[in-house]
C-alpha positions, 0 to 999 in steps of 0.5 A: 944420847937417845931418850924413851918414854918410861914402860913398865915391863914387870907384871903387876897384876896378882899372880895365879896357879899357872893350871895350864902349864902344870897341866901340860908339864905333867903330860909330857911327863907321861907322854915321855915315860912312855915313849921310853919305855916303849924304846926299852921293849915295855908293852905299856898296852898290856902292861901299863905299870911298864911305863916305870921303865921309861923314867931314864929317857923322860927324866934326862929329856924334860931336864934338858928341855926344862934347863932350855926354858928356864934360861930364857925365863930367867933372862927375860925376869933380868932385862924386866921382860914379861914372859910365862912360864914354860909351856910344855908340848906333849904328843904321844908319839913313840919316838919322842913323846913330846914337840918341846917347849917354849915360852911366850914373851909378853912385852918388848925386848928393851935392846940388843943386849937383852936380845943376846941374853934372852936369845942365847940363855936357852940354847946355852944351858941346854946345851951344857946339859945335853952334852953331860947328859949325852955323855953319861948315857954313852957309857951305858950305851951298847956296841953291837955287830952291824949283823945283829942290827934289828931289822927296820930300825931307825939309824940317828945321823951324827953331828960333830959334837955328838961324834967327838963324845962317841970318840971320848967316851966309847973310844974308837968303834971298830969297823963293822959295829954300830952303837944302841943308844941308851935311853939317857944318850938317845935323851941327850941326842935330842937335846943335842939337836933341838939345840940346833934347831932353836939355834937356826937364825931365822925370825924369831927362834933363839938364833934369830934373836942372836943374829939380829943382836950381832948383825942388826938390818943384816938379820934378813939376808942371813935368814933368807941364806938359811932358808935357801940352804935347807931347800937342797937339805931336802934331799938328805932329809925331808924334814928340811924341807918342811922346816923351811916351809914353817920358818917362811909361813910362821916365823917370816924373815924379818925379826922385830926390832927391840925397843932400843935398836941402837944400843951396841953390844959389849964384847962380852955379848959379841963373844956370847952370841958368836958362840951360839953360832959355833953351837949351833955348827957343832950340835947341827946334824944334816942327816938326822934321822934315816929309816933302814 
């Protein structure tokens, strides 16, 4: 049996008006919005009340990336864990019109358990909700000759879950034809890789979480793999390359250990936190985005 010292993880202070994550919430809003409509042909520039057009996109992204956030909060509420609400990240970018969201844990993470929960939370409702949203948006995508493609366009590469929804839904695509996304699809592709991408196990994203809860001491070799293996990534996306960068300079290899390091987990954790993995092979895309 092992013995700590009493902590107190529940914040007890009053609570205020979260002014910063409103603030931020309502930004993506528009940033979103606007990138969709941009993606639905909108001149927003000459026509800003075009930007109606880009509630499909905005909607569907910011519920999945408000579903990823609002497990990790409720999880971390469950084990006692101060965090705050999520802050989202907007950016007027015409592709996305957002970098995501997260939230800041403020005190220890008391044991493995809670590591499996906090970390795979996340990834799990986002993903359960990325595939819906993925799924009902591919029925309103269109199929198109490979001829008629435009010009200059951005072509999004596949991961096996996405292609296994292509297949369910669309059936099979005949040679020759490519697909245009709809907004609501386009959405869930993102929440699709996002997934991924949380779920790489280095430092301290979700999979990191996850494989320090599975694999203890082992964590760092794991993380130092994964790294080693986005470098030759590289070559099929350069953006490999730079996450490798900001995962060795931000994140580091090492993940902090939880209060309690030595609780073992249950098999019911074990099954969650192998399951994210699976996830994260299934949602994983080597090529995600390529310039014709």
């Amino acid at each position: 049996m092992n013995y700590y010292p009493p902590f107190e993880l529940i914040e007890t202070r009053p609570r205020r008006i979260p002014w910063v994550n409103i603030i931020l919430f309502v930004a993506t809003i528009f940033t979103t919005m606007a990138a969709g409509a941009l993606h639905a042909g909108a001149d927003i520039l000459s026509s800003p009340l075009l930007i109606y057009k880009g509630i499909p996109f905005s909607a569907s992204l910011m519920l999945i990336l408000g579903v990823h956030e609002t497990g990790h909060y409720i999880a971390s509420r469950r084990w006692r864990v101060k965090a705050s609400l999520p802050y989202f990240i907007p950016v007027p970018h015409p592709l996305l019109g957002t970098m995501g969201a997260f939230i800041k844990v403020r005190s220890p993470i008391p044991n493995r358990k809670a590591l499996v929960d906090i970390g795979a939370s996340g990834p799990l409702s986002g993903f359960v909700l990325a595939v819906l949203v993925t799924a009902i948006g591919l029925a309103s995508s269109k199929l198109v000759p490979v001829e008629g493609r435009p010009e200059g366009g951005l072509l999004l590469g596949s991961s096996l879950i996405f292609s296994w929804l292509v297949r369910l839904v669309l059936g099979h695509i005949p040679e020759g034809y490519d697909i245009i996304l709809s907004p609501m699809a386009f959405a869930g592709w993102i929440g699709l890789f996002v997934t991924a991408l949380n779920l790489i196990p280095v430092g301290q994203l979700d999979g990191g979480h996850v494989i320090y809860a599975l694999f203890g001491e082992k964590h760092r070799l794991i993380a130092r793999i994964t790294v080693l293996v986005l470098l030759p990534m590289g070559m099929l996306w350069m953006g490999w390359l730079v996450w490798a960068f900001l995962l060795v300079l931000f994140l580091g290899m090492r993940h902090p250990p939880p209060y309690d390091p030595y609780t073992p987990l249950d098999w019911g954790r074990k099954l969650i936190g192998y399951l994210s993995l699976l996830i994260f092979f299934l949602c994983f895309t080597p090529t995600p985005f390529k310039v014709t």
